[in-house]
Steps between C-alpha positions, in 0.01 A plus 500: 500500500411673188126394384527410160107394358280748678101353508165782513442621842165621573473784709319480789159550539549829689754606309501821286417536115726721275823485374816374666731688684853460180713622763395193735560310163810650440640402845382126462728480153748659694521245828250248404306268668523235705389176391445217785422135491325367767446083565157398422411341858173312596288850560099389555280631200810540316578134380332213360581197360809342704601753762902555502667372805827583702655206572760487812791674413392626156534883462224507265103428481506230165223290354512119363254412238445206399374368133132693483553729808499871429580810750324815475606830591317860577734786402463858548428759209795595361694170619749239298521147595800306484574129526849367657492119493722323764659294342698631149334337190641312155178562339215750476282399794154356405288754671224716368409859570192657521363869570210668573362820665272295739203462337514146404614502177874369420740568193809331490824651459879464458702643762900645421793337555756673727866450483506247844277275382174664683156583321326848482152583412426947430090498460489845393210570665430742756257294749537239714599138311502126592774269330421115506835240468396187383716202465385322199335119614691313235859642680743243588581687775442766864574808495616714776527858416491854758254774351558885545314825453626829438450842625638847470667734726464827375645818593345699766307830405827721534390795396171554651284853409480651853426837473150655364539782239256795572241547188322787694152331451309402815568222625272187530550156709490174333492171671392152533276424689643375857794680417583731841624794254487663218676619204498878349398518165383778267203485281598647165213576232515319157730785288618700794855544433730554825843636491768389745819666612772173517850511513700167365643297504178268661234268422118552515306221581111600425249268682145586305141357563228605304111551678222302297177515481236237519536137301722582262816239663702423153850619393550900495710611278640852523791702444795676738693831315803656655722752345832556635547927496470597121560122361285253291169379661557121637177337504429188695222249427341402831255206579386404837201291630238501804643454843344197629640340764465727745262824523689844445396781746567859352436780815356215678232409274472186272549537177529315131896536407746355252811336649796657576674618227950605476624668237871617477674823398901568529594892538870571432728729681397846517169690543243425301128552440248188483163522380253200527197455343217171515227442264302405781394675847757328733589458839893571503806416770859609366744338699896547448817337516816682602797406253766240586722593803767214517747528729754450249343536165800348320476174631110523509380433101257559332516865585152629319509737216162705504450543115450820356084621362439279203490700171243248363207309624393172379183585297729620269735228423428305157467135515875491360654707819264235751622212331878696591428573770403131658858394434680354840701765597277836514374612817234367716287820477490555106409108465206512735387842375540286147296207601217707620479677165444186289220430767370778491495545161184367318621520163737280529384123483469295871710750691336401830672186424799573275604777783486249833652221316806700358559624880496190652781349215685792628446460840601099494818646303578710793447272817607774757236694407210267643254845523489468128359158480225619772418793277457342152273251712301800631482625157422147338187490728405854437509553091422148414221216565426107337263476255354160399626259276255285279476159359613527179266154440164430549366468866139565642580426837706902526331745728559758737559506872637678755769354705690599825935434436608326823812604649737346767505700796809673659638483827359814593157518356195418702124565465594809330226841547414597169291820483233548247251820488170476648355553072731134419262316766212557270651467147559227273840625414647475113845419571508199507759201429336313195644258249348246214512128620505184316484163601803286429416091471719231548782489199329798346667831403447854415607756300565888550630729226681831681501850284769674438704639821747762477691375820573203682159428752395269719246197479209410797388192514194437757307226565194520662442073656837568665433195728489269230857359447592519133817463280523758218775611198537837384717546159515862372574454117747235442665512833539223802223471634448670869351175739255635712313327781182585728533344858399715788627223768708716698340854405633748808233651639352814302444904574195572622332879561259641731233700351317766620229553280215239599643228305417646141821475373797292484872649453749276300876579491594890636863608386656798616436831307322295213078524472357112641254316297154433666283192496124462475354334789628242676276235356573609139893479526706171438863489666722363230884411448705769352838471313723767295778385266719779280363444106766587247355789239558317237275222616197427262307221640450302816385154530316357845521135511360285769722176589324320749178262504281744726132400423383867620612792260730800639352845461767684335622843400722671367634918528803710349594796601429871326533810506256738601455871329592764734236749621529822722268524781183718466610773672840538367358424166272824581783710614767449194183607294485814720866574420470444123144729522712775666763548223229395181693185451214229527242566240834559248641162633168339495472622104843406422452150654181415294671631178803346548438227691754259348771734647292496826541150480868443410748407756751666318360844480622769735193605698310775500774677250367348233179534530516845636745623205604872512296570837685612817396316840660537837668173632231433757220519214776275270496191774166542570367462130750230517327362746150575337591292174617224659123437694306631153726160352282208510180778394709577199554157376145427578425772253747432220390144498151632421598731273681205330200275525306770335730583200517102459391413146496834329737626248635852626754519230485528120190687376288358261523663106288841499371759282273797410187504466331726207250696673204339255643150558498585867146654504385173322607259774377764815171447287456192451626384863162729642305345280589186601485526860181684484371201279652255782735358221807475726679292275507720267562786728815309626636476130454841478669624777782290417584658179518799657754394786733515196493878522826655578302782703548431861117629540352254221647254664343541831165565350575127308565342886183672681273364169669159496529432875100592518448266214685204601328541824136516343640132370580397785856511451643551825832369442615687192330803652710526773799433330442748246455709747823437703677520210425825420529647880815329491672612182262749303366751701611867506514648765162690519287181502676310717270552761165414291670166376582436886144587603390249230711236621438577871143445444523229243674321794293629781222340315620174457665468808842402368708653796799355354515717212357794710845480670717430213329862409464675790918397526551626150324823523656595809867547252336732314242693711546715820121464574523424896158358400673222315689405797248486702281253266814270507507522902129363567608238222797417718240481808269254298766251397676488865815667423419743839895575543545661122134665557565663796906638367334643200197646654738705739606666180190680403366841616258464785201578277578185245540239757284202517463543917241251553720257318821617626402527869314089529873464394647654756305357756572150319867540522460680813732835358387722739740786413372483155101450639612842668578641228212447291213580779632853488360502168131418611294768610166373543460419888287169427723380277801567724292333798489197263857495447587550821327215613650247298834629684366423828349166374840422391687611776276274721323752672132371411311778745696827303365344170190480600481880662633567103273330322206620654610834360526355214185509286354169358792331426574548887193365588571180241843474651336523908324171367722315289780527791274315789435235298878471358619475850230186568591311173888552609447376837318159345777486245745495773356319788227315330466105452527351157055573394565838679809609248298351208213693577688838602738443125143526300374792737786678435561428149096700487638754721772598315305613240314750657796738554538768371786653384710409170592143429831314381581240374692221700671155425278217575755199453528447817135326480564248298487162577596295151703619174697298206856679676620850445681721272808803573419731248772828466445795366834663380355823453372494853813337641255279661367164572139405635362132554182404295292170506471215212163317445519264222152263398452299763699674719286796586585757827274454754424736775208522748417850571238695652283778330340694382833613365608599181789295313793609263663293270824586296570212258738411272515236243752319495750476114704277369859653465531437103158649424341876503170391368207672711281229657142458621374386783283461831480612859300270705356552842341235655305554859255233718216624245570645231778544233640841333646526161686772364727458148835679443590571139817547278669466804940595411794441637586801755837669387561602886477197738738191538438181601929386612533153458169436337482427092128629505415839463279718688225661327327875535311565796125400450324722771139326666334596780159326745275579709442223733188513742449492835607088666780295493617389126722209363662621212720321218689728242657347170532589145284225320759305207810761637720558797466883638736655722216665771561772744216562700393817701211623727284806545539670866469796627822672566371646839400198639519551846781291547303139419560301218370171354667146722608249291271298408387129555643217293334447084346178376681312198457679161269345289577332159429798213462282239118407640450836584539610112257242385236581781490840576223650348514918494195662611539827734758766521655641794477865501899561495501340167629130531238286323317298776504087457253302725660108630331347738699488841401583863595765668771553763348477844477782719611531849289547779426802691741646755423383863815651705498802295213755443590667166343768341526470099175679406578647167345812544688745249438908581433649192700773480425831322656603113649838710652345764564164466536414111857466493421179736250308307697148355440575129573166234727595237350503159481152323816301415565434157439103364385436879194727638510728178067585527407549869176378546179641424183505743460256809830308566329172558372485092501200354559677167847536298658847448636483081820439578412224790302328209823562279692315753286233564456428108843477416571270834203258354695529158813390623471291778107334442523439180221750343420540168776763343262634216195619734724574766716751305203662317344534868820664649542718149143645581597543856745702372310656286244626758728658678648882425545656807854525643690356714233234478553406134890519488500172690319304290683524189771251627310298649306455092901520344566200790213304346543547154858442517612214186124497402513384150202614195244271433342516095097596573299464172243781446185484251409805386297681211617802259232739351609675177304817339500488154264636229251604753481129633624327791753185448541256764778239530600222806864504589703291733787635695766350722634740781779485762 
């Protein structure tokens, strides 16, 4: 019979990536497949529950429940299950379905009604399932009922690809290990084009498996070209994943390769030349089918039609020809070529998801084509991930773990080999499966707010206490609601994997062709019940409510799926650059990009035509700026949205009223401004100035900005300063001085720290300037914020004597692009400093002895690095096999080690650490087309984390608005440790113009930057604002070459404390040298761990001091002080007990408005402060800090007795005289 519902089949876990073969597909629309039903019987580990019996006689296996029995079945991936009760039926039968992928966790669902009375159930899924049939304990009645599962009979391979096709390259043999032969393949370089002689009509099948190198194990993405004789260039995006399962050999030796690859060309009748083309070095089998040779081709349809060369390829087509194009009715071939350019395609919004869920509507349109539904699985898996949900309410129980998703285990899996390299045994890998948990009480309920999606997803639930039995609804806006129910009673047994790398790691669930996720060890991953339901796009808000009376809350999470941007690997990255460098293409398409970069960004714009107007390329350089675009996407909208942030609040458009200036009039003001600054009268000198910013004369003008900005800062005027001067870089500079006014700024912002403007001008100089020395500012900025993936695609853009190597090759090694680490070590030609380098390499590529034999050649640094790398390997071996003291201990040695480094430092998240919040918040950034996760701390509901040091803290805050309001508000950071308490106030705080908060009717605030220094111990912090809720995202200093360690999580915080006694307590005595004002409460310390007994670790912290010519690019330098936060670093011995002016500012206005101080000596202390201070950037911070205090201050009358001497007549007149003053 013809199968009418086809379900996801996942390929095998041998099985070949690429795409499918259409003509297979075309064959299985033309004969079909078969669809069989075969008798659930009483199979051992395949039922629970009341086991179906055969009675004598019966033909059939049936079951009979009784009221409260249930049956449960384990069916295959890809499987329906159908229910034929014995005995015809006058009403709907009282039973009760239930699915779930094995895990524990249960959703209920409706099954179909076929015409004869029996019941389906289609999971759409593509693993194995379990289906539970209750009958219901209030039914009047048994039930006796025979259960079926389906499965397919497909076609047999009938055109198989026999014959090898000669390439004239060497050959090389490729096989599995305990394979007895081998396959020929040929190793092709990345760009080496090959030319074939082929006569049609025949298929190509091209088997491809690309060599890696090292760690680097995630998703690489490359790109196929063929050209058919003289036609259009067809390019194919490829992805393909590390070979796991079983070790490839390549000439006998083992080697690191991707999986097997097919990819699919058609030649029709007649001779023809082929020329093929990777992106990527490859290892290459072509493999051929002979046409169709039917005995009598009549009688034998479908007789093939090889299609002619395409005239077009699908980089071309506008969104209105896709949308055409995905019709039912067009051929195979264009739609898939169609779905992979709206993947592909970063400009468009959520392709990796929009692209794998339009295939698989088409593919469940089209059930004889069940290769479909495995590739828009394939591709769902590749181009997309989840992404967490978060309470949209207020819950302090909502942290982050790691789990492990169980799975049911097929018929043919067993302990399955899993092969990891030798450099995974010693690593604490990043890819990890993470989500944010909250507890779920009895009868309580939670809610999650979803962003905008621009396709039908998917929603994971997972639930970490899956053996605690639970009963749960699920409503998604105003729908039923979904029951769900947690019982792990007859759980089949689970997957489990052998390991061979000492036990350091764990592997979760490994698909075929698609990159696994890794666990932490053993002892730090949970196993947890995993469920995915479809979730509508239109879909707003989902509500979690628990319905039974469990006295122990549920651990619960939820996920939706997204789409991920997609990136070229390194090295084809690096070779489509090549290509464009070749024909002087990239530096036009990289200027054309920056100053047009809303056509860059438009879906709708033909690419690179428009950008590269009236400039003739060849059709290979065409696809591969194409290509080039698409991976500089998510850099471009990085830097629009800064360029956006930066032009925020000033007035680019009508010019003020102008005029000329009479040459006297003008000499009159230059005069009197001189006199006035040389008097120190820089009121006066502002006033000045002013007037003659009226001047029509472009130079006058500019002259007006240099006096005023100098004067405003002399008043400590920071703010109106730097807008001023924005304003004028922005809309009133000629040409000639734009580079002074973007000095000026550059150092006005170098000095005060603010690296958020610094990139909102590094972003808009680089549309105006061709200064590679611009570029390269904005690619160590990139470096410093974490943004590693955009640093390292723009630095790969600059001549070889403007890159930032140092920063550029840490990244390389962090990322592990080794084509690209290549690459830039040609460009080092000092033999230490290429010993150094090479070193790192080795380190990485586990080869410990090489490093060392490097680094000994390596100057100082070497010598730092020979230390640093003993003891790293002592503190990873207590981290990993130590007892509970041992890890505490080895967490504070190594959170001292790190330190000591050297090498540049990043920035990474630290939210994993926490341990408490008030909930979370999904803030979106349009401009960005992206969403990031921060924290909420509300008053007494502060984060808590316990973290080791010394280690320097970042916090990005944001005040949070009301929705109706844009009045700037004032506020307080607190940071509260064991012993002491740091202060630090944000001012005038607005609304930000570029973030979202969906679902939310509070606003987020500007980012208020603060950073730390914590010292050396363990620490117990509590962040909050103090009267306000913040949105907090919190970040720590490391070194990006860290020698593959990073900081554990940590141990468990103590309950926050209540604020409110804090503020009337704390008194302020100290500073901390980073600027925080430093509060002393009396609490003890954290204890300390004891020494190590098992493990003997080295931690003396012993820094080499290296020398200013060799090793200066490797000190850690501290950034210059950040503004409102550490804006006066201190002065003399770090332990002083004495206040900095600004420190004393702080603490002043924290006595004013939180202890109660007297407002009339405290203001005329804090005006003197103020006073006292001229030099810059020192004095611009205290100015708002004065305005803060001042703020609604009214005049108070002051009477004044005084005496006036007159002259008169030669004799002096005295007289008293009483005056009242405000």
């Amino acid at each position: 019979m013809r199968h009418g519902l086809f379900l996801l089949l996942f390929l095998p876990v041998l099985a070949c990536a690429g795409t499918p073969d259409l003509r297979e597909v075309e064959l299985h629309q033309a004969y079909g497949v078969t669809l069989r039903w075969d008798n659930v019987e009483q199979t051992p580990g395949r039922v629970a529950g009341i086991k179906p019996r055969k009675p004598l006689g019966a033909t059939l296996h049936t079951v009979h429940l009784a009221p409260g029995q249930w049956v449960e079945v384990r069916l295959s991936a890809g499987s329906q299950f159908r229910l034929h009760p014995v005995k015809p039926a006058s009403s709907p039968l009282p039973l009760q379905f239930e699915t779930s992928s094995g895990s524990g966790l249960y959703v209920q669902q409706q099954p179909g009604n076929l015409p004869n009375g029996d019941l389906l159930l289609d999971p759409q899924g593509s693993t194995p399932w379990l289906v539970r049939v209750s009958l219901e304990a209030s039914a009047d009645r048994d039930v006796e009922f025979a259960l079926f599962s389906s499965r397919l009979i497909e076609l047999p391979a009938v055109e198989p690809y026999r014959y090898r096709q000669d390439t004239g390259l060497r050959d090389e043999h490729v096989r599995y290990a305990g394979d007895p032969g081998a396959q020929l393949f040929s190793h092709l370089r990345a760009g080496e084009t090959i030319e074939l002689s082929v006569e049609g009509p025949v298929r190509y099948r091209l088997q491809q498996r690309l060599l890696l190198t090292g760690k680097n194990h995630s998703l690489r993405h490359y790109q196929l070209r063929y050209r058919l004789d003289d036609g259009v260039m067809q390019v194919v995006d490829a992805s393909v994943s590390t070979a796991r399962r079983r070790q490839v050999l390549l000439n006998g030796e083992p080697v690191s390769a991707s999986n097997l690859r097919n990819d699919y060309i058609g030649i029709p009748e007649g001779r023809h030349r082929l020329h093929l083309q990777f992106s990527e070095g490859v290892l290459l089998r072509i493999l051929k089918s002979l046409p169709d040779d039917y005995l009598l081709p009549g009688l034998n349809a479908p007789t093939h039609h090889y299609p002619a060369p395409a005239t077009s390829d699908a980089g071309s087509l506008t969104p209105q020809q896709l949308q055409s194009i995905l019709q039912p009715g067009n051929p195979l071939q264009t739609v898939q070529q169609s779905i992979m350019r709206m993947i592909v395609d970063n400009r468009r919004r959520g392709g990796g998801l929009v692209g794998p869920m339009t295939l698989m509507a088409i593919a469940r349109s089209q059930p004889d084509a069940p290769a479909l539904l495995n590739e828009a699985q394939v591709l769902l898996n590749r181009h997309s991930y989840y992404d967490d949900l978060l309470p949209a309410t207020t819950h302090d129980k909502s942290q982050q773990r790691h789990f492990a998703q169980r799975r049911i285990r097929e018929a043919q899996d067993g302990n399955d080999h899993y092969l990891l390299n030798t450099t995974e045994s010693g690593e604490l890998a990043d890819k990890l499966e993470t989500a944010w948990f909250t507890d779920l009480t009895d009868q309580g309920e939670i809610d999650f707010n979803l962003p905008d999606r621009p396709a039908d997803s998917l929603l994971r639930i997972v639930i970490l206490d899956h053996t605690l039995p639970a009963r749960l609804q699920l409503y998604m806006d105003n729908q039923p609601p979904l029951p769900l129910r947690l019982d792990n009673a007859s759980t089949p047994d689970l997957v489990h994997y052998r390991i061979d790398a000492s036990r350091a790691l764990a592997a979760q669930a490994v698909q075929a062709d698609h990159d696994s996720s890794w666990q932490l060890p053993v002892q730090q991953t949970r196993p947890a019940a995993v469920l995915e339901v479809p979730l509508p796009r239109k879909v707003k808000n989902i509500r979690i409510l628990r319905g039974d009376d469990g006295q122990r809350p549920v651990s619960l999470a939820l996920q939706y799926r997204t789409a991920r941007p997609y990136r070229l690997s390194d090295s084809s990255y690096l070779h489509l650059l090549d290509v464009l460098r070749k024909e002087s293409v990239l530096q036009p398409l990289w200027r054309a990009c920056l100053t047009n970069i809303d056509t860059a960004l438009n879906p709708d714009a033909a690419l690179p035509g428009q950008l590269l107007a009236g400039q003739t390329i060849t059709e290979n350089a065409r696809s591969a700026a194409r290509a080039v675009v698409n991976h500089w996407v998510p850099l471009l909208r990085w830097l629009r949205a800064r360029q956006e942030s930066y032009r925020a609040g000033i007035d680019t458009g009508e010019q003020p009223a102008r005029r000329n200036i009479p040459t006297r009039e003008l000499n009159d003001i230059l005069t009197s401004a001189k006199r006035a600054e040389r008097a120190g009268h820089w009121l006066p000198a502002l006033e000045n100035w002013r007037r003659l910013s009226d001047s029509k004369q472009v130079q006058h003008r500019q002259a007006a900005l240099s006096g005023s900005v100098h004067a405003l800062l002399k008043l400590g005027e920071y703010p109106l300063a730097e807008r001023l001067l924005r304003g004028s870089y922005l809309s009133d500079t000629p040409s000639t001085m734009q580079t002074l006014r973007f000095d000026q700024a550059y150092t006005l912002y170098r000095q005060q720290n603010n690296s958020i403007a610094l990139e909102g001008l590094l972003a808009t100089e680089l549309s105006r300037s061709q200064d590679p020395q611009r570029l390269s500012e904005l690619v160590v900025q990139l470096v410093d914020a974490g943004r590693l993936k955009e640093a390292l695609g723009a630095g790969m853009l600059l001549p070889a004597e403007n890159r930032p190597h140092h920063k550029l090759l840490a990244v390389t090694l962090k990322r592990h692009a080794w084509d690209t680490f290549e690459a830039l070590l040609t460009d080092i030609d000092n033999d230490a400093e290429r010993a150094l380098w090479q070193g790192y390499r080795a380190w990485a590529l586990d080869d410990p002895e090489s490093a060392r034999r490097h680094w000994k050649m390596a100057g100082s640094v070497g010598a730092t690095l020979l230390q640093k790398s003993r003891e790293g390997q002592h503190l990873l071996t207590a981290l990993l096999h130590g007892d509970k003291p041992q890890r505490t201990l080895a967490t504070q040695r190594l959170a001292e080690w790190l330190p000591q480094l050297p090498g540049p430092t990043v920035w990474q998240p630290a939210t994993g650490r926490l341990s408490g919040h008030a909930g979370m918040a999904w803030l979106y950034s349009p401009g960005l087309d992206l969403g990031f996760n921060t924290l909420r701390a509300r008053p007494g509901q502060p984060l808590q984390l316990r973290i080791a040091g010394p280690l320097r803290l970042r916090f990005d805050i944001q005040p949070l608005h009301d929705k109706d309001q844009d009045l700037p508000l004032d506020g307080w950071l607190r940071v509260q440790s064991d012993t002491q308490t740091w202060i630090s106030p944000f001012t005038g705080n607005r609304a930000s113009t570029t973030l979202r908060w969906p679902g939310s009717q509070l606003r987020p605030g500007r980012i208020e930057r603060r950073e730390l220094q914590l010292p050396a111990g363990m620490h117990q912090l509590e962040i909050s604002g103090i009267d306000r809720e913040i949105l907090v995202r919190l970040s720590v200093e490391a070194p990006l070459l860290d020698l593959s360690l990073s900081q554990p999580a940590n141990l468990p915080a103590t309950p926050a404390s209540d604020w409110r006694q804090l503020a009337r307590d704390t008194t302020c005595t100290r500073a901390d040298k980073n600027g925080f004002v430093d509060c002393q409460v009396d609490k003890m310390p954290l204890p300390v761990a004891g020494t190590l007994e098992q493990q003997a670790i080295n931690t003396e912290a012993l820094a080499v001091e290296l020398s200013d010519t060799e090793g200066s690019q490797w000190h850690h330098t501290r950034p210059a002080p950040l503004k409102s936060l550490s804006p006066v670093p201190q002065q003399g011995d770090p332990a002083s007990h004495l206040l900095t002016p600004y420190q004393t500012m702080v603490s002043r206005l924290w006595q004013l408005e939180k202890s109660g101080a007297d407002a009339n000596n405290t203001i005329a202390e804090m005006e003197a402060l103020t006073k006292s201070v001229q030099q810059q950037p020192q004095a611009s911070f205290m100015r708002p800090l004065l305005k803060r205090a001042t703020r609604g201050a009214d005049w108070q009358a002051m009477t004044v007795n005084f005496r006036i001497l007159t002259f008169f007549g030669g004799c002096f007149f005295s007289e008293a005289v009483i005056v009242k003053i405000l």
